[in-house]
N, C-alpha and C positions, 0 to 999 in steps of 0.2 A: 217151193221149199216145203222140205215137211220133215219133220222130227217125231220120233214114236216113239214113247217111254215105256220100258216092259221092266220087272223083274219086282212088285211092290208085293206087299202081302200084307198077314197078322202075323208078327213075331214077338213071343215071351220080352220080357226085359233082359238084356243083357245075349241076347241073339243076336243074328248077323244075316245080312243079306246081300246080293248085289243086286245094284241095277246097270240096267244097258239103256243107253240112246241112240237109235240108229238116223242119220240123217240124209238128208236128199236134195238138188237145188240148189246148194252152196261147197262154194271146194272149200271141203272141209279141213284139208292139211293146212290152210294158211288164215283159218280161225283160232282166235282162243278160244276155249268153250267153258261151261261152268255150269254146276247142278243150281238151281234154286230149288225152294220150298216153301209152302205156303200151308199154315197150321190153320186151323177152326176161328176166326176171328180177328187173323194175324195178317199182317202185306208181306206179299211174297220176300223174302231174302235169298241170298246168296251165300249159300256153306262151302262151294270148295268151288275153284276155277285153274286150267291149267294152258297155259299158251301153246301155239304150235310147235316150239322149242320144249314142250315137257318139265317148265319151271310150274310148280303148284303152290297154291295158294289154300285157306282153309278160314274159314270165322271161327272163332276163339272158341264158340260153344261144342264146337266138333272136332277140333282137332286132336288128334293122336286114336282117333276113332273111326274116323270117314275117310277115304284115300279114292283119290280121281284119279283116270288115266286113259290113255286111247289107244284107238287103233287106227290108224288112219287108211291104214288098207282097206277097213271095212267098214270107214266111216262114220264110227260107233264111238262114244266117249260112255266107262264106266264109273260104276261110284258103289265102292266096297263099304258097308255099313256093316262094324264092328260091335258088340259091349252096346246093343241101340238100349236107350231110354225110355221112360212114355214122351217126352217133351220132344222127341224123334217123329213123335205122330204129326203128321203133314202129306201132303201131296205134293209129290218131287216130280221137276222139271227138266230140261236139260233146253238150255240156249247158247247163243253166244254170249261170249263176257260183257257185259254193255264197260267196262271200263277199258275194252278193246275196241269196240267195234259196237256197229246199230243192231240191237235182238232183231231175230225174225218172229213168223207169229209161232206162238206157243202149241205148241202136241199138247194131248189131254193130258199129259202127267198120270203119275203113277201111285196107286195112294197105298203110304206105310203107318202101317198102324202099329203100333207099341203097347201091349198089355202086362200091366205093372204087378 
């Protein structure tokens, strides 16, 4: 199993980015999957998660801002970061939903940094 997180960077406040997880070792169409994040001091959370059916979900702090979505052709679940904050700053994850199914191990994540 292995998951790779690509698309992080430094973006201004109020920028936008996407990322991509590409995954491997698990059939990915009949997961749900979901971004976590894990800020400077903080346990990782859970900001947006979307089932194999394509119903999404979102943590209050990010919603109408972050949108998840996949591809299942190519394996890959996205996470479009809108209007980002500094409080955005974190290194983003991409796993299974654990309120779905057991995480696999974790890809390095991808780190977004937010300059205010």
């Amino acid at each position: 199993v292995q998951l790779v997180e690509s698309g992080g960077g430094l973006v201004q406040a109020g920028g936008s980015l996407r990322l991509s997880c590409a995954a491997s070792g698990i059939i990915f169409s009949r997961n749900a999957m979901a971004w976590y994040r894990q800020a400077p001091g903080k346990e990782r959370e859970l900001v947006a998660g979307i089932t194999s059916g394509g119903t999404t979900k979102y943590a209050d702090s990010v919603k109408g801002r972050l949108t998840i979505s996949r591809d299942n052709a190519k394996n890959t679940v996205y996470l479009q970061m809108n209007s980002l904050k500094a409080e955005d700053t974190a290194v983003y994850y991409c796993n299974i939903d654990y309120m779905y199914g057991r995480r696999v191990n974790w890809g390095q994540g991808t780190r977004v940094t937010v300059s205010s």
